[in-house]
C-alpha positions in Angstrom: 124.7 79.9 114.0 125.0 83.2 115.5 126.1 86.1 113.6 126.4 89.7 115.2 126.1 92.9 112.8 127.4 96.2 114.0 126.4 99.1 111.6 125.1 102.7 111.6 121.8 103.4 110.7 120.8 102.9 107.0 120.6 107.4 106.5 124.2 107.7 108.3 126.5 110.3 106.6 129.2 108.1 107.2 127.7 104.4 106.3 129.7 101.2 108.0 128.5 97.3 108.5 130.6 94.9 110.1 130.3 90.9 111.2 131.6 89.5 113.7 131.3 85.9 114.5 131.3 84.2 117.8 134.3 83.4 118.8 136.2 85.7 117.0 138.1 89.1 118.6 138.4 92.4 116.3 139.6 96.0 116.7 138.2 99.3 115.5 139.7 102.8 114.0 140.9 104.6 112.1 144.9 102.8 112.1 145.0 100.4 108.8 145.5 97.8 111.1 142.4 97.8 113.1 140.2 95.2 111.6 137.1 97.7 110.9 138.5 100.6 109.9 136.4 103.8 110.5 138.1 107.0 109.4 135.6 109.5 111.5 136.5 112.5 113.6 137.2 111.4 117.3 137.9 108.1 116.5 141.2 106.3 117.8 144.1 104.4 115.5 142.6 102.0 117.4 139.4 102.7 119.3 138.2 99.5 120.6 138.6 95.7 120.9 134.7 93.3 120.4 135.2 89.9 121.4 132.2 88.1 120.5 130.1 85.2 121.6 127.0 84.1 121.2 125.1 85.6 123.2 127.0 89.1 123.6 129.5 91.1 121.9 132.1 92.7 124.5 133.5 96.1 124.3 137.0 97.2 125.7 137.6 100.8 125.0 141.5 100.8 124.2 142.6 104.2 125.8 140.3 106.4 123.1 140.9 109.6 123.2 137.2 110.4 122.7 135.5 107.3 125.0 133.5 104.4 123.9 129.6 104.9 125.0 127.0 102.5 125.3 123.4 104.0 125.2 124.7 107.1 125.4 126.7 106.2 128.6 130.7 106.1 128.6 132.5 102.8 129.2 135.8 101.2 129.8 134.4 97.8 129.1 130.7 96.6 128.2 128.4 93.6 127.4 126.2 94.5 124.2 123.5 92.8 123.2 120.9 93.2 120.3 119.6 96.3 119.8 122.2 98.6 121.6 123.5 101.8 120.6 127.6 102.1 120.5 129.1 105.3 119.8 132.6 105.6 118.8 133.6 109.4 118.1 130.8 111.0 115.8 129.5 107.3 114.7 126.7 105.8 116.3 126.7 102.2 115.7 123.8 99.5 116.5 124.3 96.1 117.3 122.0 93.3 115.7 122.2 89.5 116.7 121.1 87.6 113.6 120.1 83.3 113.9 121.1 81.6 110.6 
């Protein structure tokens, strides 16, 4: 089974992990009802939309304020795959596929 981690780097000021399973379709921001709440500067109420399969995790920014970037470029909609770099305001995220 696949299982796709999405998490800032282990020395992050602001430390977040999140698990999204294939299949499954989650928000993300700052709002209480995103589904991974991140209360960061520049982040949206709700930033983003990950829909998940298994072998990507899609990106839709949802009209941010601040953008969505992948490697360091800005996107309206992306595929990720393991070992990309997402930022959403001042958090930089990294994506990690994991086999159980």
């Amino acid at each position: 089974m696949t299982l796709w981690i999405i998490e800032t780097p282990r020395d992050a000021e602001l430390p977040f992990t999140f698990r999204i399973l294939p299949g499954k379709v989650k928000t993300l921001g700052r709002a209480t009802g995103a589904d991974f709440i991140v209360d960061a500067g520049m982040v949206s109420r709700v930033h983003c939309r990950f829909t998940a399969t298994s072998g990507a995790v899609e990106v839709a920014d949802l009209d941010s304020t601040n953008g969505t970037y992948v490697n360091g470029l800005r996107v309206e909609r992306a595929s990720l795959k393991d070992g990309d770099e997402l930022g959403i305001g001042r958090v930089t995220f990294r994506i990690c596929r994991v086999e159980n």
